[in-house]
BATOR-696166 format. One line per 5 residues: number of its first residue (from 1); their letters; for each residue x, y, z of C-alpha. Coordinates in steps of 0.1 Angstrom, whole numbers, padded with zeros to 4 digits. Layout:
REM BATOR-696166
NUM> A> X,Y,Z  ...
//
This chain:
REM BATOR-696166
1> XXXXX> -0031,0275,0175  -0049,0243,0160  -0048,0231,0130  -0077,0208,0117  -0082,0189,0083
6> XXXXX> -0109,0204,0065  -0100,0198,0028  -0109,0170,0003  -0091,0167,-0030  -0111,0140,-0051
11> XXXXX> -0083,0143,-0077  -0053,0132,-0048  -0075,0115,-0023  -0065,0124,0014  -0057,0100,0040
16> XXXXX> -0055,0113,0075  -0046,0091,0108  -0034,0098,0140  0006,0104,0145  -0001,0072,0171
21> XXXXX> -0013,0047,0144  0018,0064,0117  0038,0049,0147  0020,0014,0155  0033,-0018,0151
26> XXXXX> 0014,-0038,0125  0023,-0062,0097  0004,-0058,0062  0010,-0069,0028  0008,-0037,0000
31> XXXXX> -0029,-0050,-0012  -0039,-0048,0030  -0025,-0010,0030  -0043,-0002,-0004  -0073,-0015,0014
36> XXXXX> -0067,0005,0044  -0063,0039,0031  -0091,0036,0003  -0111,0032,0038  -0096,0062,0058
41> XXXXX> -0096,0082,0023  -0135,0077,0035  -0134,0090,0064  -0147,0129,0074  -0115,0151,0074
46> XXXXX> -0134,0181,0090  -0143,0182,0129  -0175,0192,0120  -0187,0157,0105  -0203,0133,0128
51> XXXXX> -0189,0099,0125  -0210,0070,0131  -0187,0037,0145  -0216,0016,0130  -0211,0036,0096
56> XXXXX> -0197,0013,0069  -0171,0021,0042  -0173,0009,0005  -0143,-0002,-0015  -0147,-0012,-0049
61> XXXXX> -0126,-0031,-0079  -0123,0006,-0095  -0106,0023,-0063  -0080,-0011,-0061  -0068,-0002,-0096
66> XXXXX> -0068,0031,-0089  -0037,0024,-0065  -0015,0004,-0085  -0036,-0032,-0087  -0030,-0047,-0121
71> XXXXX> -0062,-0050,-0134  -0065,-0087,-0147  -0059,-0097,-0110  -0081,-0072,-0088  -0107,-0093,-0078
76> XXXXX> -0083,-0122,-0067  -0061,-0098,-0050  -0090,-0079,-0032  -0105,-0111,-0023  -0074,-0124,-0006
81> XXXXX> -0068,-0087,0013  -0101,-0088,0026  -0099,-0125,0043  -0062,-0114,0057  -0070,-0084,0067
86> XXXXX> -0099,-0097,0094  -0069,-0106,0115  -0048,-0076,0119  -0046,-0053,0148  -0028,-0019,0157
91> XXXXX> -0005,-0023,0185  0002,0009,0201  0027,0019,0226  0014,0039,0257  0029,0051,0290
96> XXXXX> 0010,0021,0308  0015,-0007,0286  0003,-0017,0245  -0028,-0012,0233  -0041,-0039,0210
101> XXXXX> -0074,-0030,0192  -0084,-0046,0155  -0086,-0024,0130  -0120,-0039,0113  -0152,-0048,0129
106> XXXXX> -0163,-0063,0101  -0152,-0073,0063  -0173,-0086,0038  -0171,-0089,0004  -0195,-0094,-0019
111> XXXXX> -0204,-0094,-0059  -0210,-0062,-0074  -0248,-0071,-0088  -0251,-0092,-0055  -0246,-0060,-0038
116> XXXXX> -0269,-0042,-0059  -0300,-0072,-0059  -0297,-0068,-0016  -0296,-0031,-0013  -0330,-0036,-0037
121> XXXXX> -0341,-0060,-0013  -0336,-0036,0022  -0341,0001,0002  -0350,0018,0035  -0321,0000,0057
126> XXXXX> -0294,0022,0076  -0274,-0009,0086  -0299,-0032,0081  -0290,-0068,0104  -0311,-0086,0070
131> XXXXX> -0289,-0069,0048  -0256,-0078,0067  -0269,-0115,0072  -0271,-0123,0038  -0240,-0105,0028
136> XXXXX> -0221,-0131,0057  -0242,-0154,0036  -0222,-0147,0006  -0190,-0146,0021  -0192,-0182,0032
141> XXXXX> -0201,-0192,-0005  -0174,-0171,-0011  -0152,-0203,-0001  -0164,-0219,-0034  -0140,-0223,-0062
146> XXXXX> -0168,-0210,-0086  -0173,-0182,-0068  -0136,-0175,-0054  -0126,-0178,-0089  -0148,-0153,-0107
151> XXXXX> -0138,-0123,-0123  -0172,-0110,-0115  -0173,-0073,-0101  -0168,-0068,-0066  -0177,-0046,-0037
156> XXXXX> -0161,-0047,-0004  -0179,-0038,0030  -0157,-0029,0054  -0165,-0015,0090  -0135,0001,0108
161> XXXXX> -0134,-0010,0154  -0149,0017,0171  -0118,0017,0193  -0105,0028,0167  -0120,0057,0152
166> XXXXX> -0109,0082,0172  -0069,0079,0160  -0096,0087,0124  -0117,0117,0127  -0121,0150,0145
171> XXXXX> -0078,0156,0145  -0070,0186,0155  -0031,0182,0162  -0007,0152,0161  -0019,0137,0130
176> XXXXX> -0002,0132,0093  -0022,0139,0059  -0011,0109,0031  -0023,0118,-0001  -0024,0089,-0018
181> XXXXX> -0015,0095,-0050  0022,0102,-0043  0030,0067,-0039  0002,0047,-0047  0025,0027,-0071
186> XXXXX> 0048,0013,-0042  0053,-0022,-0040  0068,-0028,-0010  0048,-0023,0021  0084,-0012,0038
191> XXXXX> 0080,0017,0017  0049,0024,0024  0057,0022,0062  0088,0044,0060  0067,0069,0036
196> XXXXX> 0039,0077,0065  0067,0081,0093  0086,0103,0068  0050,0124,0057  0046,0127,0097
201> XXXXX> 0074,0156,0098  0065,0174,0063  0061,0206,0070  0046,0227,0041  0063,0259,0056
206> XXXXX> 0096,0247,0048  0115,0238,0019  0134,0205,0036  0121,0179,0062  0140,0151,0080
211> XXXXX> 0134,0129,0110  0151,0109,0134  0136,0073,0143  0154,0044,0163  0160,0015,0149
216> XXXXX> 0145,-0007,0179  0111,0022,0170  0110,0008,0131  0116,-0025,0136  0089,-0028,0163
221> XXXXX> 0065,-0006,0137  0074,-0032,0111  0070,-0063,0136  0104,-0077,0122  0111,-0089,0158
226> XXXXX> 0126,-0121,0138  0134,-0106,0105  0164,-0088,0094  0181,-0090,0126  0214,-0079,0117
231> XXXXX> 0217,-0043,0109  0232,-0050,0075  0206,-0072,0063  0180,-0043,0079  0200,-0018,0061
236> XXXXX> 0198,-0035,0030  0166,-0052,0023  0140,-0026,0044  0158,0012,0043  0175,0009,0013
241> XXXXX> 0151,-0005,-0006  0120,0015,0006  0146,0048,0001  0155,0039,-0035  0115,0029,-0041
246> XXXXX> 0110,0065,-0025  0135,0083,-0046  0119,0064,-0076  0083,0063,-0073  0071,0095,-0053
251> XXXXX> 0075,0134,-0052  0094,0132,-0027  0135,0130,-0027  0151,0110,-0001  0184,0102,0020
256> XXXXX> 0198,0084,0048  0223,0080,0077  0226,0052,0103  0235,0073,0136  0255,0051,0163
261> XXXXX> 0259,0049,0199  0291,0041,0214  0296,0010,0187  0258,0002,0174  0238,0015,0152
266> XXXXX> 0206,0031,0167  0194,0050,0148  0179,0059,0113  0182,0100,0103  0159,0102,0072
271> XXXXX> 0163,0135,0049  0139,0148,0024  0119,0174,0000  0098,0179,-0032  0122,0172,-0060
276> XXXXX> 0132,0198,-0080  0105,0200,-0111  0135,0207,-0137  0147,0173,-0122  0115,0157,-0125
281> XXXXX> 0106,0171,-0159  0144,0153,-0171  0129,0118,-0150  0099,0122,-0173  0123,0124,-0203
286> XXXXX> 0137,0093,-0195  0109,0077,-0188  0094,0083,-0225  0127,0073,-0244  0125,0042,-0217
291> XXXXX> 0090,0034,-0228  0094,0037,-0262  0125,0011,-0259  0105,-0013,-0243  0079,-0011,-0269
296> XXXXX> 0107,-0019,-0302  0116,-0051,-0280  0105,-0084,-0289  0086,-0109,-0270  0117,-0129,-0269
301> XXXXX> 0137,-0105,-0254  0115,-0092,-0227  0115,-0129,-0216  0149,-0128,-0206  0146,-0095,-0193
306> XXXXX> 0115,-0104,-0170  0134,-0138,-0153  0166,-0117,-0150  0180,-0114,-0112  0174,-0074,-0115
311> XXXXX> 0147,-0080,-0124  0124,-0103,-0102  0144,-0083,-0070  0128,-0050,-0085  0093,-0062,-0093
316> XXXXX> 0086,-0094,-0072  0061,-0078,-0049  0036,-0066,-0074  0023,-0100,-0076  0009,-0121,-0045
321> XXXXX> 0027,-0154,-0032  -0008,-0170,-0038  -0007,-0156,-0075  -0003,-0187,-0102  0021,-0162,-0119
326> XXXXX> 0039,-0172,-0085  0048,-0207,-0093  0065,-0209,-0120  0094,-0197,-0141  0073,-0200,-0174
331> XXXXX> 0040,-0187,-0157  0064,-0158,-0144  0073,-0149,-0180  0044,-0150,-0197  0025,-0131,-0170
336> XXXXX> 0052,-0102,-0165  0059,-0100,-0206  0017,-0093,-0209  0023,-0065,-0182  0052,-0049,-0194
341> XXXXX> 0039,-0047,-0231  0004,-0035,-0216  0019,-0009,-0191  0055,-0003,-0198  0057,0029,-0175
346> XXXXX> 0053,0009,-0144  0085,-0011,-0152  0109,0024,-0157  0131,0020,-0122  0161,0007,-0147
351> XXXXX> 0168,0008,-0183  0155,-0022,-0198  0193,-0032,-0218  0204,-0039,-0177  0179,-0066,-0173
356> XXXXX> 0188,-0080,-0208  0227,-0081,-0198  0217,-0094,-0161  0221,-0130,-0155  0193,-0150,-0154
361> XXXX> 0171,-0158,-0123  0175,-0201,-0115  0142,-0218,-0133  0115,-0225,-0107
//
């Protein structure tokens, strides 16, 4: 028997793609995954919906935050998603050789009350060519500091490849459901990566999942062809860290094994479940008395507990390369103290007296 995705849950939106794409190689940053599955979060989950390929998909600042975007930054960050993410591709393995197909057709972005004058403009368009001219309009001011630099709303059009869209819609077997609220505040997209593969083998009948992945499989999935290319250094900086992110940030309770063949390493056995609630209900506990010790510290003392070592390895990839925050040790501080003191429960993955007693990150 079949099984087809018919439900929506607007509380936990519900991502569903093809086991194929779970599998693909492709290299994104966190803010390009966000972007991707608010799109397939979009996308009909019953094979009863037509689907048009010309249809477009909306993102908006609001859905960004949603999944983990610091406010102050959205627009910025969503700006800089959008113009990276015109280049990506899923590469797929078949029996006859890789598929390469881009994921987007189209992406445009465009201000909110830009958005809003246009659709004025063309009320009776479907996918009006007037409509979509001016919005490419826009995106080439976009280029303009002025512009580039606002803090304006913004709404992103995005139209996903029509070779695409079947890996999307009308699944009725081989696909995985991501539910994006389990680990929308990841912040490495390793994590994110390892956390489809793992969701592709939860099965709600049983009570404990795992699955069995080579290690030439992930690192081709990850495109780290020139990265991390001794086990060790794999070990360390992708599973470990996207395990302990796992164990830290979703419902989900996670270990590992390396298997080996002959004298290698080959392979990555991943083991998992739905934490226990009484287990989760003593995390929460922690995580109040954790909070309410980062609120009695001063602003002193978070700034040497934001430029510890500990620290910038735990929480470095919540803010973009490009990001001023980015380029200097002061700008660092200041930007991460604001953060913490405005949403302390995002910084919970250690007790706050181990970055105080950490030694302190070089200036930059």
């Amino acid at each position: 028997m079949t099984t087809v995705v018919t439900s929506t849950n607007n509380k936990n939106p519900l991502a569903v793609m093809h086991n194929d794409l779970v599998r693909a190689s492709y290299d994104m940053t966190v803010n390009e995954l966000r972007l991707l599955l608010i799109v397939l979060s979009q996308m009909p989950k019953s094979e009863n919906e037509e689907f048009d390929p010309n249809q477009p998909c909306y993102v908006t600042k609001e859905d960004f935050v949603r999944l983990g975007v610091e406010p102050k930054n959205v627009v910025r960050e969503i700006r800089t998603a959008c113009k990276l993410m015109r280049k990506k591709e899923f590469r797929i393995d078949t029996p006859v050789g890789e598929l390469i197909y881009p994921i987007f057709d189209s992406v445009l972005n465009v201000k909110d009350e830009v958005y809003k004058k246009l659709k004025d403009k063309y009320p009776n368009s479907k996918y009006d060519e007037e409509f979509i001219r001016e919005l490419r309009l826009y995106n080439l001011l976009d280029v303009l500091d002025i512009v580039a630099n606002s803090d304006a709303n913004i709404v992103v059009r995005m139209v996903i490849h029509r070779e695409v869209v079947p890996y999307l819609v009308k699944l009725r077997k081989n696909f995985t459901k991501l539910y994006l609220d389990e680990f929308f505040t990841f912040s490495s997209s390793y994590s994110f990566r390892i956390y489809f593969m793992m969701m592709q083998f939860r099965d709600e009948k049983k009570a404990k999942w795992w699955c069995k992945i080579s290690l030439k499989d992930l690192r081709n999935a990850l495109m780290l062809e020139d990265k991390y290319k001794a086990n060790k250094d794999l070990k360390k900086w992708v599973i470990e860290a996207a395990i302990d992110e796992i164990n830290n940030k979703s419902p989900i309770e996670a270990s590992y094994e390396l298997e080996m063949t002959g004298k290698k390493y080959t392979h990555l056995i991943l083991k998992y479940q739905l934490k226990d609630k009484k287990k989760s209900k003593s995390i929460d506990v922690f995580e109040s008395a954790e909070i309410t010790s980062i609120k009695r510290l001063t602003d002193k003392q978070l700034a040497r507990a934001v430029h510890s070592k500990k620290f910038i390895a735990d929480y470095n990839g919540l803010i973009a390369a490009q990001n001023p925050a980015n380029q200097s040790s002061g700008a660092w501080i200041s930007h991460m103290v604001e953060w913490v003191k405005k949403d302390p429960k995002r910084f919970t993955k250690r007790p706050m007296q181990e970055y105080l007693d950490d030694e302190q990150a070089p200036r930059f």
